[in-house]
C-alpha positions in Angstrom: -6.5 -2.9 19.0 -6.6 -1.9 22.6 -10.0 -3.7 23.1 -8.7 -7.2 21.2 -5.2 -6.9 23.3 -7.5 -6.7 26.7 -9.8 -10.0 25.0 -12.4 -8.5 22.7 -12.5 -11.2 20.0 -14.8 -8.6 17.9 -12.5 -6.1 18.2 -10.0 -8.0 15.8 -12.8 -8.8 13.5 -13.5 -4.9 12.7 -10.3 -4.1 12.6 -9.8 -7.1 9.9 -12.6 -5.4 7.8 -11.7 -2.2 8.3 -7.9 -3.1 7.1 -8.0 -6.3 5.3 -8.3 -4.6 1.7 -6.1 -1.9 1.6 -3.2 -4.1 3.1 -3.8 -7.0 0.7 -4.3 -4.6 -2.0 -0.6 -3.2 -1.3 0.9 -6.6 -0.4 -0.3 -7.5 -3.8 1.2 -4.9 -5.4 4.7 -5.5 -4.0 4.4 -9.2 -4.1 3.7 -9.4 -7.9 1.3 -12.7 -7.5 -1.6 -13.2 -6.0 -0.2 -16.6 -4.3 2.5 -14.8 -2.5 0.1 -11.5 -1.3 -1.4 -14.2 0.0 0.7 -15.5 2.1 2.2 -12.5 3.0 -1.7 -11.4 4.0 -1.8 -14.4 6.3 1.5 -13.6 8.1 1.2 -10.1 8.7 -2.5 -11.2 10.4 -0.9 -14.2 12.3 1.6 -11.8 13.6 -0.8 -9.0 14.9 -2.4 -11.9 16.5 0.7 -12.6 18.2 1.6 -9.6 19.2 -2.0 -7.9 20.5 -0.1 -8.8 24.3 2.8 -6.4 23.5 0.9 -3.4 21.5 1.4 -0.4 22.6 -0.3 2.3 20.5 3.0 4.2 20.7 1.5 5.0 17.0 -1.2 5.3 14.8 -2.6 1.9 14.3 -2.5 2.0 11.2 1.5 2.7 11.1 2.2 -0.4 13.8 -0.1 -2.4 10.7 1.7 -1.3 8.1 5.1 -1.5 9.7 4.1 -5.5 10.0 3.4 -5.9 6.5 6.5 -3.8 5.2 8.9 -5.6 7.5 7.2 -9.0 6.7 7.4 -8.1 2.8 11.1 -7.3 3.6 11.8 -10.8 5.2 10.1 -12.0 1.7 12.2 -10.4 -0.4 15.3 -11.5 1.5 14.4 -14.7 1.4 13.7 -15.0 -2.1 16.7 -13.2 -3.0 15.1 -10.3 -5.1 16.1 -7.0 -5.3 13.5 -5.6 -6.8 10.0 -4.7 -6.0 7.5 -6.3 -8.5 3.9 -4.4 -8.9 0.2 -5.5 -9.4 -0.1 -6.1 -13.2 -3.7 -7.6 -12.8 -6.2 -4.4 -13.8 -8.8 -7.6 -14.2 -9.3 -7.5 -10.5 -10.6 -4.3 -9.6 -10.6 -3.5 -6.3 -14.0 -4.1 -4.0 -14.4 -0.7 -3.4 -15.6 0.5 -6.7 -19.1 1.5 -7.1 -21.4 -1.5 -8.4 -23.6 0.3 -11.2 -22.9 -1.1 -14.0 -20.7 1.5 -16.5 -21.1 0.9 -20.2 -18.7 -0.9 -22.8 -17.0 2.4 -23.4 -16.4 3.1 -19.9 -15.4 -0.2 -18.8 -12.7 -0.3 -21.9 -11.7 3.2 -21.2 -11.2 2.6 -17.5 -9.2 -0.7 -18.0 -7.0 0.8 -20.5 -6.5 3.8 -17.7 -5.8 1.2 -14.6 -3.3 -0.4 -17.3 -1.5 2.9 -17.9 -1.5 4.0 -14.1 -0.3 0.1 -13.5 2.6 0.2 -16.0 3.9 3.9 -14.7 3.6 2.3 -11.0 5.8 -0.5 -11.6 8.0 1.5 -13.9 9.1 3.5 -9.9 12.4 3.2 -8.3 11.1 0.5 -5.8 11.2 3.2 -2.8 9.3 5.6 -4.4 6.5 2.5 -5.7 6.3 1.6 -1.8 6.1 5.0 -0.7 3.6 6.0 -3.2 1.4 3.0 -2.6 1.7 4.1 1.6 0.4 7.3 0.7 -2.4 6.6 -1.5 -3.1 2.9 -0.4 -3.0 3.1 3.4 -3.5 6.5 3.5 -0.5 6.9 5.6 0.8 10.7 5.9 4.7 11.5 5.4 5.6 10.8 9.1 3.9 7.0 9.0 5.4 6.3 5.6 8.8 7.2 7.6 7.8 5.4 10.5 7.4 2.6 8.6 9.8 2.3 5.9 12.6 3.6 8.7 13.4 6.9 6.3 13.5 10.3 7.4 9.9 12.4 6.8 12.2 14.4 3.5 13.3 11.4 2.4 9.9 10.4 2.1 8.7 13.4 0.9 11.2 13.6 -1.8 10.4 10.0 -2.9 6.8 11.1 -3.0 7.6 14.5 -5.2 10.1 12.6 -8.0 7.4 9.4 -8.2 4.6 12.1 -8.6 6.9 13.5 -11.3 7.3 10.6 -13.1 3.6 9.1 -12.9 2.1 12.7 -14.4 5.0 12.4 -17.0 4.0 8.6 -17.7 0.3 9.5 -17.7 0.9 13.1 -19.8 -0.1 15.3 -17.1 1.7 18.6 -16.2 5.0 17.1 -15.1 6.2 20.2 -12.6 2.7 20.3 -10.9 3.4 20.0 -7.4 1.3 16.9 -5.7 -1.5 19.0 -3.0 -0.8 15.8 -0.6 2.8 17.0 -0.4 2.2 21.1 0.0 2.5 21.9 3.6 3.0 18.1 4.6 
């Protein structure tokens, strides 16, 4: 971000591919349609455009990022007069990252039906603990990002992170009272 703020047009281009989809991917799943992640995608680019005079990597750059899309997603949300956080329901569209040999019928079925079940637990989250989770494991942002951007305390967070975990292992019939590894020592 440093080398596009001082001019570096290629600089914004790598950090567009290097960012573009895990933010879309967790725009989309607050958003609840595609249409409106898009957007939403748009703007949160636009406005790193606008601001690459006034960064300052007083943060990771990730956090600044994410604290763009949350804030924009906010303003959204406000607008539109909703209260609640709707989650990615389309397990049709996996994400790009997923390895391109191509698994068997089984496989394919079993893994749809699993994104389906791992979709339904997400969205069934108190929306705080949905966003949090999907900071964590999305952006891979650790405790003290997720609170830099979401503007809760780092055991508020962590908290949010614990009871989500809770409820997805319950959801999914895992061992409920495991503790989530991410959170141990965080």
């Amino acid at each position: 971000m440093l080398a596009y703020r001082a001019g570096d047009a290629a600089a914004f281009d790598a950090l567009y591919e290097r960012h573009r989809g895990a933010v879309f991917r967790y725009l989309r799943r607050q958003a609840g349609t595609a249409p409106v992640a898009e957007e939403l995608f748009q703007d949160v680019w636009l406005k790193l455009i606008d601001a690459r005079g006034r960064y300052e990597p007083r943060a990771k750059f990730t956090t600044w990022l994410y604290t763009i899309a949350h804030n924009r997603l906010m303003d959204h949300f406000r607008s539109a007069a909703r209260a609640v956080l709707v989650s990615y329901e389309d397990a049709d569209h996996p994400p790009e990252d997923l390895p391109s040999a191509a698994p068997l019928p089984e496989q394919l079925l079993e893994r749809k039906q699993s994104a389906a079940r791992l979709l339904a637990a997400i969205d069934a989250l108190p929306p705080a603990q949905r966003e949090a989770v999907l900071l964590q494991q999305e952006a891979e942002l650790t405790l003290e990002e997720i609170a830099a951007v979401t503007g809760a305390n780092r055991e508020t967070v962590k908290s949010r992170l614990r009871y989500a975990m809770t409820k997805l292992r319950a959801s999914l019939g895992g061992p409920a009272e495991a503790e989530d590894t991410r959170l141990q020592g965080a």
